[in-house]
C-alpha beads as a LAMMPS data file, in Angstrom:
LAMMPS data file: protein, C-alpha beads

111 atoms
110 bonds

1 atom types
1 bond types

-500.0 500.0 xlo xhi
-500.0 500.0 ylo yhi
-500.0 500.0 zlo zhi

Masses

1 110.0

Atoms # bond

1 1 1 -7.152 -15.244 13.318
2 1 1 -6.147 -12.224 15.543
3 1 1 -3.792 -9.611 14.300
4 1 1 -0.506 -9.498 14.915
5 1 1 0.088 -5.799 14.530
6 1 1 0.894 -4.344 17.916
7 1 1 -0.673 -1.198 17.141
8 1 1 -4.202 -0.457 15.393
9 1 1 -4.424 -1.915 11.799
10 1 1 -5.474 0.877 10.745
11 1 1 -3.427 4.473 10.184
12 1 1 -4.879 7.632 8.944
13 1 1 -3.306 10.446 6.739
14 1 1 -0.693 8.945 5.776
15 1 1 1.670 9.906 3.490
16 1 1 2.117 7.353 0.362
17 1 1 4.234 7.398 -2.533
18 1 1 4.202 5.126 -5.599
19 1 1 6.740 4.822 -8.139
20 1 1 7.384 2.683 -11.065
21 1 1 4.813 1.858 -12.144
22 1 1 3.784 -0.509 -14.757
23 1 1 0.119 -0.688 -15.930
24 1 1 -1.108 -4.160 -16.931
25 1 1 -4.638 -3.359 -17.453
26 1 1 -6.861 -0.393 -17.553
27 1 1 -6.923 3.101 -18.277
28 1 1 -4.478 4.242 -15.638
29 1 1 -1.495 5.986 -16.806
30 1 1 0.478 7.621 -14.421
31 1 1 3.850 6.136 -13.670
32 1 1 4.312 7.750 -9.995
33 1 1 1.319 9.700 -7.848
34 1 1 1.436 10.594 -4.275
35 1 1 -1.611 10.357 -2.012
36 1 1 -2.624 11.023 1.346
37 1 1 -4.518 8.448 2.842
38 1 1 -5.892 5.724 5.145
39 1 1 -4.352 2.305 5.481
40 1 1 -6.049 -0.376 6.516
41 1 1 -4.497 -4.198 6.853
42 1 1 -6.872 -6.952 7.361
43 1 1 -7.655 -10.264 6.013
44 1 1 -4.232 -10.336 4.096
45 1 1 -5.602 -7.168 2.139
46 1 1 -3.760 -3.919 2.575
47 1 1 -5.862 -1.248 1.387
48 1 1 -4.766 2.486 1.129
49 1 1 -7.774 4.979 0.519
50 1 1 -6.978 8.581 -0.377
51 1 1 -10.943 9.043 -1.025
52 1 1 -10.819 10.007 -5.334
53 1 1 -8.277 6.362 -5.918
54 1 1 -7.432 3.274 -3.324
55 1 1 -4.959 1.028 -4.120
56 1 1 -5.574 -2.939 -3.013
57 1 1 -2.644 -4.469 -2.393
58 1 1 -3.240 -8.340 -1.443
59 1 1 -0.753 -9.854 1.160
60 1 1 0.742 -12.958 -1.835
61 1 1 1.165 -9.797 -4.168
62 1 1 4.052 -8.152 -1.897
63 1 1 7.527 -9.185 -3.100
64 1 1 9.601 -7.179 -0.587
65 1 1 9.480 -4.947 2.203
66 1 1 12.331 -2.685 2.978
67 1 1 12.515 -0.751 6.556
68 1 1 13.601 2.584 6.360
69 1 1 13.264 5.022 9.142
70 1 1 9.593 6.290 9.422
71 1 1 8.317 4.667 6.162
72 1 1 8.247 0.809 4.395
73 1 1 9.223 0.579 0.683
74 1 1 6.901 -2.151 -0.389
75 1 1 7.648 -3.814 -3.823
76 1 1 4.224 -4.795 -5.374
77 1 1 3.142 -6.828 -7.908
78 1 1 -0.427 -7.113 -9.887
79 1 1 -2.324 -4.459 -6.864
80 1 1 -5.573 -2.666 -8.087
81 1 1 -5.432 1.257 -8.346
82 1 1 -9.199 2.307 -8.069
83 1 1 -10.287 5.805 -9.495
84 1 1 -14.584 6.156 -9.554
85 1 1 -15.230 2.835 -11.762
86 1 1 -11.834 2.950 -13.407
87 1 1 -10.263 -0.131 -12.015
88 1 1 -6.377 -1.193 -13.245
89 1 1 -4.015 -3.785 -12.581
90 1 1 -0.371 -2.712 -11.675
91 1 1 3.360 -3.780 -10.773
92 1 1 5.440 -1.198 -8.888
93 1 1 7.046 0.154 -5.699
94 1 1 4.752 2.050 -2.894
95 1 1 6.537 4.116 -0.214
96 1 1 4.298 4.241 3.282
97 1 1 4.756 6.664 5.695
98 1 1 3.787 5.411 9.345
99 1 1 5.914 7.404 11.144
100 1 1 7.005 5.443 14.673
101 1 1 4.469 2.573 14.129
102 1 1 6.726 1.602 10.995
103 1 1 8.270 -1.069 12.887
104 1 1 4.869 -2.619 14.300
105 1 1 3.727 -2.457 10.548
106 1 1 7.057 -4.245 9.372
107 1 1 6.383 -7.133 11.106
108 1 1 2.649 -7.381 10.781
109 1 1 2.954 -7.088 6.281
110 1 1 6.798 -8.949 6.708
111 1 1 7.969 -10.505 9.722

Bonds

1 1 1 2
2 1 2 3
3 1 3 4
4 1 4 5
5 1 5 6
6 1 6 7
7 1 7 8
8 1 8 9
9 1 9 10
10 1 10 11
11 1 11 12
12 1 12 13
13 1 13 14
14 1 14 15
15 1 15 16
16 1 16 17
17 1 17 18
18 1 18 19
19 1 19 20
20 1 20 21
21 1 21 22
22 1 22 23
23 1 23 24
24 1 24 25
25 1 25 26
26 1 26 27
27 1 27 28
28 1 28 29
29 1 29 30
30 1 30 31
31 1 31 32
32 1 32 33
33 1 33 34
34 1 34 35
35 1 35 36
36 1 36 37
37 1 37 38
38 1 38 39
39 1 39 40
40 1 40 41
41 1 41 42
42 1 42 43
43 1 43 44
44 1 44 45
45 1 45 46
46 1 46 47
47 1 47 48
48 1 48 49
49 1 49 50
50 1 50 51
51 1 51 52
52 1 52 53
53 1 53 54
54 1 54 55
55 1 55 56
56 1 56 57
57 1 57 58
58 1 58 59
59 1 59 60
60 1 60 61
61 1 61 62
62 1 62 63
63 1 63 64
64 1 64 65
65 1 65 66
66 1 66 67
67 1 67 68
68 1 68 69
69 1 69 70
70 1 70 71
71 1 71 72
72 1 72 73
73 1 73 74
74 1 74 75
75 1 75 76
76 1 76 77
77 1 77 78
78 1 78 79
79 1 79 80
80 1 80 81
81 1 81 82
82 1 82 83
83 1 83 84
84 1 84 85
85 1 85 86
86 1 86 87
87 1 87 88
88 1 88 89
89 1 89 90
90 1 90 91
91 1 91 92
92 1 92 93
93 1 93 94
94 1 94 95
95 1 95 96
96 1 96 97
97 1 97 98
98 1 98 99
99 1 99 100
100 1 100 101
101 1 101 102
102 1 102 103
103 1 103 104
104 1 104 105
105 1 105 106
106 1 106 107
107 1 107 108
108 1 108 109
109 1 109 110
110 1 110 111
């Protein structure tokens, strides 16, 4: 199945926030880290890859998606964060930064 996303699925350096975090499994503790990074959307897998950690983020796992001006506020459940070998299992809110693709983006992970 073709994409829906009007522009590329894919966005580089962008800016990424998460917050909230709960850890469910594995040795990661932090409870918010910022990242820059690539994001890549295919196959119902979002995947954001700031080169040391990626996050995987599967398309069933996203329980909102809030529009804000240039960024999405996406509330996730159960993603991977993946530092080296280090792989855990977390719940929490990730703030995207697309700039003035957000809306493109909106609909492709929400609409």
């Amino acid at each position: 199945m073709a994409s829906k996303l009007v522009v590329d699925v894919i966005a580089e350096d962008v800016k990424a926030e998460f917050s909230n975090l709960e850890i469910h499994m594995g040795q990661f503790r932090e409870t918010k880290f910022k990242m820059k990074c690539n994001v890549t959307y295919e196959d119902q897998l979002l995947v954001m890859d700031g080169g040391k950690r990626v996050a995987r983020l599967h398309a069933r796992n996203i329980g909102n998606v809030h529009l804000e001006k240039k960024a999405l506020r996406i509330s996730a459940l159960n993603f991977e964060i993946v530092e080296g070998e280090n792989v855990s299992v977390v719940t929490g809110s990730i703030q995207v930064e697309f700039g003035i693709d957000t809306d493109a983006w909106y609909q492709e992970l929400w609409g």
